[in-house]
C-alpha positions as CSV (number, residue, x, y, z in Angstrom):
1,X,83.8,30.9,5.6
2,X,85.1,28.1,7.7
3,X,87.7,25.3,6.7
4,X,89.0,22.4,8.4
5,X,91.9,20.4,7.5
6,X,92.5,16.4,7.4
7,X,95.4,14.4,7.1
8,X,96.1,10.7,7.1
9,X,99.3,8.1,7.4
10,X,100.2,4.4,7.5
11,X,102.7,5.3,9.8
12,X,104.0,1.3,9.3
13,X,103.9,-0.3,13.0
14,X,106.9,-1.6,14.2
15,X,108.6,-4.0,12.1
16,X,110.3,-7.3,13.7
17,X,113.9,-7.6,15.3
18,X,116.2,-8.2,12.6
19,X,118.2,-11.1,14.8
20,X,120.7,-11.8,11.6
21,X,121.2,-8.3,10.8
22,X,119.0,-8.6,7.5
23,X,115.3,-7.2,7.0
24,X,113.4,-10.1,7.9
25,X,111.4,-11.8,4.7
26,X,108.0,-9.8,4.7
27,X,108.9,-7.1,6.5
28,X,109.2,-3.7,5.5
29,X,113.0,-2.2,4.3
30,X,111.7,1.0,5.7
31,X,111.0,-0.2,9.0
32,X,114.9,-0.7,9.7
33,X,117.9,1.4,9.5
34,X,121.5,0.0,8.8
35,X,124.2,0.7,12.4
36,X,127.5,1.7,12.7
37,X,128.1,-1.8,12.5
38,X,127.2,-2.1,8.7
39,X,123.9,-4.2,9.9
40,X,120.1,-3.6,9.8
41,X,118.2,-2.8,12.6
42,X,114.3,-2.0,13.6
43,X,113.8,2.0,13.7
44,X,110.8,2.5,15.2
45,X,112.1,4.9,18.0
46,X,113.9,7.4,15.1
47,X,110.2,6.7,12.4
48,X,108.6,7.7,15.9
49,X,110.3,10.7,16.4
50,X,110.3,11.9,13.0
51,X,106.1,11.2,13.0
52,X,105.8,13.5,16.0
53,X,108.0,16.1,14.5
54,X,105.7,15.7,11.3
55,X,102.9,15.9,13.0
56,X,103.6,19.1,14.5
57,X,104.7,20.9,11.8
58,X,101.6,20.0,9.7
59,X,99.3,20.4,12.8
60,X,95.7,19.3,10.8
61,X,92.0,20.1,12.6
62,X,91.8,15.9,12.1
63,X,94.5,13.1,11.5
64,X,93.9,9.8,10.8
65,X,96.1,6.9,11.2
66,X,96.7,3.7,10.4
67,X,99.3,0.9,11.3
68,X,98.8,1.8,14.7
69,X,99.7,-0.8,17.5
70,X,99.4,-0.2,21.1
71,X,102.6,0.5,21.4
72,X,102.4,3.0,18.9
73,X,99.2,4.7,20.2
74,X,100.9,5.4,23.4
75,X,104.1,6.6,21.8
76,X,101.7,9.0,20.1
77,X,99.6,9.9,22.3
78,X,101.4,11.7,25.3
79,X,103.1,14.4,22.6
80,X,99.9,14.5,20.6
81,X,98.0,15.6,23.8
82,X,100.9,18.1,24.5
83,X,99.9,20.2,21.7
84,X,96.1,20.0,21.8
85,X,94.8,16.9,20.3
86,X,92.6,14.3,21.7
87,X,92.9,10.8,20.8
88,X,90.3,7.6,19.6
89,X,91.7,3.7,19.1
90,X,90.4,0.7,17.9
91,X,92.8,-2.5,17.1
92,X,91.7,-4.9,14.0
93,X,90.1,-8.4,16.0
94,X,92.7,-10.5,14.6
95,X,95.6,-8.3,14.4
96,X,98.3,-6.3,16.5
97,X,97.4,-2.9,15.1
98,X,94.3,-1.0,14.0
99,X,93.1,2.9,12.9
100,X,93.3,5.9,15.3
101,X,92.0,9.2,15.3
102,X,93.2,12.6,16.5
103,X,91.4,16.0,16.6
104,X,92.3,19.2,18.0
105,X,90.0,20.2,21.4
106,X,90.5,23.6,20.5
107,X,88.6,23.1,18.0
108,X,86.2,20.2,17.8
109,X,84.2,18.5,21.1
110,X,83.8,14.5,20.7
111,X,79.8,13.8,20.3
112,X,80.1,9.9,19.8
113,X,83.0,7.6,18.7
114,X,81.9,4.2,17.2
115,X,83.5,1.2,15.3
116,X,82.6,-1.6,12.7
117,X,84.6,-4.3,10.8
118,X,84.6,-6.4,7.8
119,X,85.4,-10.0,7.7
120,X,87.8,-12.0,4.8
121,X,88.3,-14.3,5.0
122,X,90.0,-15.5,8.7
123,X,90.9,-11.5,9.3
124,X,88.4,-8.7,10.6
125,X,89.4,-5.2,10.1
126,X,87.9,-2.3,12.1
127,X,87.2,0.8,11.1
128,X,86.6,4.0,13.8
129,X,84.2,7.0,13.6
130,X,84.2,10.1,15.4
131,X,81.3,12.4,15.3
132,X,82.7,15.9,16.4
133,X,81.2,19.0,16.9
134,X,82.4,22.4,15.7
135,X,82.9,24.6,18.6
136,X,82.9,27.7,16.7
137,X,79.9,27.3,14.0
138,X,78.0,24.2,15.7
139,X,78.3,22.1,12.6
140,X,78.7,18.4,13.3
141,X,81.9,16.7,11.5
142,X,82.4,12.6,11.0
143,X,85.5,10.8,9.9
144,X,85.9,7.3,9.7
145,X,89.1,6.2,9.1
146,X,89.7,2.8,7.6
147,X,92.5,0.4,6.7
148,X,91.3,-2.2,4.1
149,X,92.5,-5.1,3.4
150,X,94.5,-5.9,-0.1
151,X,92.2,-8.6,-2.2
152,X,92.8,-8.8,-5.8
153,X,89.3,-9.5,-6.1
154,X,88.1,-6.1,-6.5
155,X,84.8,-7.2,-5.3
156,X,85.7,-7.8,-2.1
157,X,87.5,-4.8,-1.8
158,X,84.0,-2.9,-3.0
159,X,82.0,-4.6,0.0
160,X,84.7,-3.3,2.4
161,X,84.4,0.2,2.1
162,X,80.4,-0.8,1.7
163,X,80.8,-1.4,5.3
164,X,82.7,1.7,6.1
165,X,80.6,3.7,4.5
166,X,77.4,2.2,6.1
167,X,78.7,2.7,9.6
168,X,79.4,6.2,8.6
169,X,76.0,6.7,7.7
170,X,74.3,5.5,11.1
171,X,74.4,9.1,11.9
172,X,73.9,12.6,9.8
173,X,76.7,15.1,9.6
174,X,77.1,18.7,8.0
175,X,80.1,17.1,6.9
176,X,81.6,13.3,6.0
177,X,84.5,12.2,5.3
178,X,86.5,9.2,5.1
179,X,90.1,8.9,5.0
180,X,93.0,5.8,4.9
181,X,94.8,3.7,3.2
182,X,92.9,1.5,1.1
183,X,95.2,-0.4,-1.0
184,X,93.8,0.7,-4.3
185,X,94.6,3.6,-6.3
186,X,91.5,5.7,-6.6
187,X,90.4,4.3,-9.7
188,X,90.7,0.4,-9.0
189,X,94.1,-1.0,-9.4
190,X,92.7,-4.2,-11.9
191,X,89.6,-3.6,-11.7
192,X,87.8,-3.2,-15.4
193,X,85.0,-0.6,-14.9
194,X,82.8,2.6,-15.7
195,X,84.5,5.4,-14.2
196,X,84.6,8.2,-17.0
197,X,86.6,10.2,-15.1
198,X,89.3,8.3,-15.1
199,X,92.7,8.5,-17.4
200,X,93.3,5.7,-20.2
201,X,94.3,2.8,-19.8
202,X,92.8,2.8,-16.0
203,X,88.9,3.0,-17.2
204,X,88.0,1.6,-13.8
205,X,86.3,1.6,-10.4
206,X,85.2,-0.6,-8.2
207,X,85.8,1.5,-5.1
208,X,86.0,5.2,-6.2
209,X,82.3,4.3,-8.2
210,X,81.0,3.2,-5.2
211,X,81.9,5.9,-3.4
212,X,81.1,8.5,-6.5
213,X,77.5,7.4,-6.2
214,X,77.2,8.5,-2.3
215,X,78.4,12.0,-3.9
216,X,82.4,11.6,-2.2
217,X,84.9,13.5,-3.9
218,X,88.4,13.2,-3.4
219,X,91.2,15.8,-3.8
220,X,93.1,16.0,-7.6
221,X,96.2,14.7,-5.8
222,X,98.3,12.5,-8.2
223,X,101.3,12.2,-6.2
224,X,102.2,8.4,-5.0
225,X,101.7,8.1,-1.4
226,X,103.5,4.6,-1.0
227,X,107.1,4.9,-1.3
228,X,109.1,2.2,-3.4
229,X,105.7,1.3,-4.9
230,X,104.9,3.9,-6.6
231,X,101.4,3.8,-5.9
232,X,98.6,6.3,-5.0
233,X,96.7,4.3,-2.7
234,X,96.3,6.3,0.3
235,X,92.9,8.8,0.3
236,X,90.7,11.6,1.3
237,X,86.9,11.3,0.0
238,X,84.6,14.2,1.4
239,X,80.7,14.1,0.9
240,X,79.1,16.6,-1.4
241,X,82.4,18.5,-1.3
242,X,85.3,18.7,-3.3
243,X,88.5,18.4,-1.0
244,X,91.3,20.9,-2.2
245,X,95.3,18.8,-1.7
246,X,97.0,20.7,1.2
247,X,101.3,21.0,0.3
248,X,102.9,20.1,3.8
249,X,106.7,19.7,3.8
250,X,107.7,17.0,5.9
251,X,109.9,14.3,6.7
252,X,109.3,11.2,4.6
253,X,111.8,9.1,6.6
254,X,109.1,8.2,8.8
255,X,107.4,5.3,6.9
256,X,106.4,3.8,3.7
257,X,103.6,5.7,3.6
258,X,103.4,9.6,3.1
259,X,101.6,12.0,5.1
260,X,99.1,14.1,3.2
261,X,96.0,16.6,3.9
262,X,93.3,18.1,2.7
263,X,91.6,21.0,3.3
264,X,87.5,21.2,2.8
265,X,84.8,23.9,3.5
266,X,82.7,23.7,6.6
């Protein structure tokens, strides 16, 4: 019986100078550190440090990341490749960052790597797909990894991962899976809705229904995955497979978001 594992992170991009000493206003306080000198400053080379050393330890078949500048992507990828793992980026249109995808060669050989989007507005979000094969059994693997935007109208939010999920489905898979952050606990943070599955008061959906009705399961993981937020809106949804939570210790220094995994049957 074969498994593979897949992880995910917002690993927060690089947050601005703070020129007064103060987090800047809409910035993230994780994003900066407070110096000897009693003031705050952007941490990006210590959060990148601590990612790598994260990384490493946990060591996932797949990793999928979001918040991911250019800068970052290089910063990530000359270690990354160190230890095995080979590398796909696409940046949002009409942003500085976008999603990345990292796989181990050892393991997996890349058949086809292919993007989308979704427009709201003014902003277009990509999302990336990579269609692997497994080297050992054959079996052909896809992962799109997404970062969706934050409406409150949960309607837009549902025609977002419409669109993931409809470039994942330009090709067939023995298995699919999608993975990110998608500001949205799993059962549709306002949303008012028919999931039975989920707990009272949240009898909701919007995105996990969608999903749910494509046969995507996602792991019983009920930890939050945003720190200071206290929100569970980072996730793993496998097709036609129910993805079992992988416990990784690890640093959680390294941004607002926590790193987390999953581990599925091939």
């Amino acid at each position: 019986m074969s498994f593979i594992v897949i992880g995910t992170q917002n690993v927060l991009y690089p947050q601005p100078p703070a020129y007064s000493g103060e987090v800047p206003e809409r910035a993230s306080p994780f994003g900066y550190d407070k110096g000897e000198d009693g003031m705050m400053h952007e941490n990006w080379v210590r959060r990148k440090a601590v990612h790598l050393n994260n990384f490493s330890q946990a060591l996932p078949d797949i990793l999928c990341l979001q918040e991911v500048t250019w800068r970052v992507f290089e910063d990530f990828q000359h270690t990354l490749c160190l230890i095995g793992y080979a590398l796909q980026y696409q940046c949002h249109p009409t942003s500085g960052h976008g999603v990345a995808i990292a796989w181990k060669n050892s393991r997996f050989g890349l058949l086809h790597a292919h993007t989308g989007s979704f427009a709201y507005g003014s902003q277009t979000r990509a999302h990336l797909v990579v269609r692997l094969m497994e080297l050992t059994t054959k079996k052909t693997v896809q992962v799109a990894c997404c970062h969706l935007f934050d409406p409150r109208d949960l309607t837009d939010k549902k025609s977002h991962i419409q669109a993931v999920a409809t470039t994942l489905s330009q090709f067939k898979a023995d298995l699919s899976a999608v993975a990110g952050d998608f500001n949205q606990d799993q059962y549709g943070d306002l949303a008012q809705g028919e999931d039975e599955s989920a707990p009272r008061p949240r009898k909701k959906c919007s995105l996990i229904s969608y999903l749910k009705g494509r046969r995507f399961k996602c792991a019983p993981f009920v930890k939050t995955t945003e720190r200071g937020k206290e929100r569970h809106i980072d996730h793993i949804f496998v097709q036609g497979r129910t993805p079992e939570y992988v416990e990784v210790p690890t640093d959680p220094s390294a941004s607002d978001h926590l790193y987390f995994s999953v581990k599925v049957q091939l």
